[in-house]
N, C-alpha and C positions, 0 to 999 in steps of 0.2 A: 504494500500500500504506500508505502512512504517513500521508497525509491521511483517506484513509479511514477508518484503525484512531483515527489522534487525532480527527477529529470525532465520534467515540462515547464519547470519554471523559470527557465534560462529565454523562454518565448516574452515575458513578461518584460527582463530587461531588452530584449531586442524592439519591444513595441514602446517601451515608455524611454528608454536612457538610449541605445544606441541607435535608433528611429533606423536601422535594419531591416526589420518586416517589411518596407516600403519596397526593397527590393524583389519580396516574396510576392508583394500584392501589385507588382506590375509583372512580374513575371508570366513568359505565356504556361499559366500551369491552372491546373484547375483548384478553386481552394481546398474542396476536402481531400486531394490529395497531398497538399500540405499538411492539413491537420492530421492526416493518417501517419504520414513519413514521422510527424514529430511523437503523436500516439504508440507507432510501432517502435521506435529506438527504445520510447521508454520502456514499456514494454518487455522486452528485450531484455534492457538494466533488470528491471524488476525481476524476471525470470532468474535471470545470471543468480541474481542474491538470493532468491528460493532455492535455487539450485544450491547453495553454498550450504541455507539452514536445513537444509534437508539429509546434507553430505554428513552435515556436525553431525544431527540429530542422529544418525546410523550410529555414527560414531561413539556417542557415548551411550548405546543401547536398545533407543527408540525401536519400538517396533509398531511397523504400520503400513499399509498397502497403498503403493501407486496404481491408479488404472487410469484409462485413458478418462474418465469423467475429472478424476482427481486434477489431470494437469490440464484439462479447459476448464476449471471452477480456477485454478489456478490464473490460468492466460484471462478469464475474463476479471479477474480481480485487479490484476495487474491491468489494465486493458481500461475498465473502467475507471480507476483512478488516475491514471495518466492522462482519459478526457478531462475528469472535474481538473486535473492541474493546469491544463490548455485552457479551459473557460475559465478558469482564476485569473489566467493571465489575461483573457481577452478582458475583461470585468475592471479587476482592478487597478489603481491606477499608482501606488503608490509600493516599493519594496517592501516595506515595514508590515501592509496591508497582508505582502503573501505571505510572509512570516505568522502573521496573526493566526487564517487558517490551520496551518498547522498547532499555533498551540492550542487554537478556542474548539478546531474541530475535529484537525485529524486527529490529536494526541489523548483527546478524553472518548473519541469514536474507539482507540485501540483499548482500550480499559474497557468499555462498557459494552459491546458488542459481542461479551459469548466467547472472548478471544482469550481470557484468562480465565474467566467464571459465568459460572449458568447465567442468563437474563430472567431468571425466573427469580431470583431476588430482589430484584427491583421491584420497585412499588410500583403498581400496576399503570399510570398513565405515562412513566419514563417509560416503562419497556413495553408497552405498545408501540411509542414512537421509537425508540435501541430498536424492535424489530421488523421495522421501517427500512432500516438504513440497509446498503450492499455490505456493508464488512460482517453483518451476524446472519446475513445467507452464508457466505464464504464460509464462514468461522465452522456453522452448523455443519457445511457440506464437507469442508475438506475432512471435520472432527468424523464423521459418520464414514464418508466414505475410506476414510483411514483407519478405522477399525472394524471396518467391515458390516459397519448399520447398515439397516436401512435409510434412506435418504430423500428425503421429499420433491421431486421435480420441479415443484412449482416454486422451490425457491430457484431453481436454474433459471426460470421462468423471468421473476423476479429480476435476479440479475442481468439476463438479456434486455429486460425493457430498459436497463439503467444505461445500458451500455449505446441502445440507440436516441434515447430523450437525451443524455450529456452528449454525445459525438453530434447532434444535430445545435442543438445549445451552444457546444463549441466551434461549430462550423457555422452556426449562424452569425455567431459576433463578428468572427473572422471574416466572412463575405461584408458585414457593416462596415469594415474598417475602410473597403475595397470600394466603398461608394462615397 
């Protein structure tokens, strides 16, 4: 989540501090394959470092099954938070601002989201809304489908809508900039 969302935030200073994007937005390219190129790198990062805590995690004993559901709840975690980090950038206007996100959203989303402990301790109208959010699909799906639960599809569900409402959100702004 966090490598993903920060390897998009380098778009941020190119739209506000080094007015670079201007060269993406006369470019003959299409925008959302802009936003895809910058989406997929992060992507990418993000995979690379799941790849790493998953290497640890053998390492000191973990036991748990990869399948191929595992590593798309995976790609679209990673996948989706690299768009909110491309819409952050297109949004915001200030560096301090993208900073904020992270500590106001993503860093209490990693706490609350099922990602260390159940959401069923929360008092019931925080975690209706905790399981709202994509990171306690993820958390639910990866936790289940790594030990071998059962697994609800409709959080897959879930998460695919996030993935195209944020990529559209973020391709929308990006096309505004262009006009």
């Amino acid at each position: 989540m966090n490598i993903s969302f920060n390897s998009v935030t380098p778009v941020h200073a190119e739209r506000v501090y080094h007015k670079s994007i201007e060269e993406y937005i006369i470019a003959p390219i299409r925008p959302y394959a802009y936003v895809i190129g910058k989406v997929l790198a992060a992507v990418l990062r993000g995979l690379i470092s799941s790849a790493i805590i998953i290497a640890l995690s053998y390492a000191f004993g973990a036991h748990f099954t990869i399948t191929p559901l595992f590593l798309l709840v995976l790609i679209l975690n990673c996948a989706i938070f690299a768009e909110i980090g491309f819409a952050a950038a297109m949004f915001l206007s200030t560096y301090e601002q993208m900073g904020q996100v992270n500590t106001y959203i993503l860093l209490p989303m990693s706490f609350l989201c099922g990602t260390f402990f159940s959401t069923k301790a929360l008092p019931d109208a925080l975690r209706i809304f905790i399981e709202c959010l994509p990171l306690t699909h993820t958390s639910y799906l990866l936790r289940g489908i790594g030990s071998g639960a059962e697994v609800s599809l409709w959080s897959v569900g879930i998460l695919l809508i996030y993935l195209v409402v944020v990529f559209v959100i973020g391709g929308q702004a990006f096309i505004k900039l262009r006009n």
